[in-house]
N, C-alpha and C positions, 0 to 999 in steps of 0.2 A: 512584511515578513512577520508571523507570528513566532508563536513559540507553545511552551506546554507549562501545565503548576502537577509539581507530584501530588503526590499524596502526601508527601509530607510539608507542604506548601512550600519548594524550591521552585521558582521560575529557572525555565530551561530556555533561553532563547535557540531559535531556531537558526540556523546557519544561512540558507538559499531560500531563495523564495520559487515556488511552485514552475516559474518559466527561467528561472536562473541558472539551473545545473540540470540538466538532464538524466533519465535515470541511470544512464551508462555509467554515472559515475560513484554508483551505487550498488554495493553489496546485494542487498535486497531492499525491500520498501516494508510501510507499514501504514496503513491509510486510517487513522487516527480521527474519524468526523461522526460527529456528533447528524441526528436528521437534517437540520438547517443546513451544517457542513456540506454533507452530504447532496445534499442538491445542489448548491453554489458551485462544485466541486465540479458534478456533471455539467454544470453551464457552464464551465473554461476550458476553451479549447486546447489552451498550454497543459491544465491537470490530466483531459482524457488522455495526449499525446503520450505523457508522462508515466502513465499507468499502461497503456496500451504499448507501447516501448519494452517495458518492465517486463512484459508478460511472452512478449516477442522475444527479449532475451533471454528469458529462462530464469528471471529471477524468484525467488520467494515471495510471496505476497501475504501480506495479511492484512483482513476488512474488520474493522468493527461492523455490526450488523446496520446500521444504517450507510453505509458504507458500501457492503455486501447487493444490498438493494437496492441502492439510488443510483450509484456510482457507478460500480462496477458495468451494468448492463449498457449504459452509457460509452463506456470507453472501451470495452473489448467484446469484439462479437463473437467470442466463446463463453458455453461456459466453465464455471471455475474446474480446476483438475488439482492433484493430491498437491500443487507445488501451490496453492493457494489455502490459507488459514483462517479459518472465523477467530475472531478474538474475545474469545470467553473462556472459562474457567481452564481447560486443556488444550484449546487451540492454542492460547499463547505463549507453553511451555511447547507444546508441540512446533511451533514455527521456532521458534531460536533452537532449538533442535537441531532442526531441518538446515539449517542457515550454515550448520557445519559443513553443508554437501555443497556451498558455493549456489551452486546452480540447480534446478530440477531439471534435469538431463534428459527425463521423458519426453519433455515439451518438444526439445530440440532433435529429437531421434527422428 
C-alpha cells in the first residue's frame, strides 16, 4: 500500500491497496502514475480490472498523462469519453467538478 507527499510535503497514506477494495466502492477514481507507474499499472491484472470496472460503472475518471497512455489503452477497450479527465492545468478543476454528477450518465444510457 502506497500513499501520496503534497506539495506541501504531507505524506498521505493510502487506505487499500489496488486488489483490496474494488472500484464499486468508490465515488470516482483518479489514476495518479507517474511513466514507470503507469506501466507497472498495465501489467496488474487486479489495476486493469479496477479501472475497467470504473469505467463500466460510469464513474469519473482522471489520468494523468502517462497514465492516459500506458494504462488506460491497457484496461479499457474504449476510448476515453467526456466522463474521463486528463489531469493538467483544467482537467483537474474540471473532473471535481464533474464528480458532483455522481456518475457520467452518458456512458450508461
Amino acid at each position: 500500500v502506497g500513499g501520496v507527499e503534497t506539495n506541501r510535503g504531507r505524506r498521505i497514506e493510502a487506505d487499500e491497496k489496488i486488489d483490496g477494495a474494488p472500484s464499486v466502492l468508490y465515488d470516482a477514481v483518479a489514476v495518479l502514475a507517474s511513466e514507470d507507474g503507469a506501466e507497472m499499472l498495465a501489467g496488474m491484472h487486479p489495476a486493469r480490472t479496477f479501472l475497467a470496472d470504473a469505467f463500466a460503472h460510469g464513474k469519473f475518471i482522471a489520468l494523468t498523462a502517462p497514465a492516459a497512455a500506458a494504462f488506460w489503452p491497457k484496461a479499457v477497450p474504449e476510448d476515453p469519453d467526456g466522463g474521463v479527465f486528463a489531469l493538467d492545468d483544467s482537467g483537474a478543476a474540471s473532473f471535481v467538478e464533474a464528480c458532483a454528477g455522481l456518475r457520467f450518465w452518458d456512458r450508461l444510457a
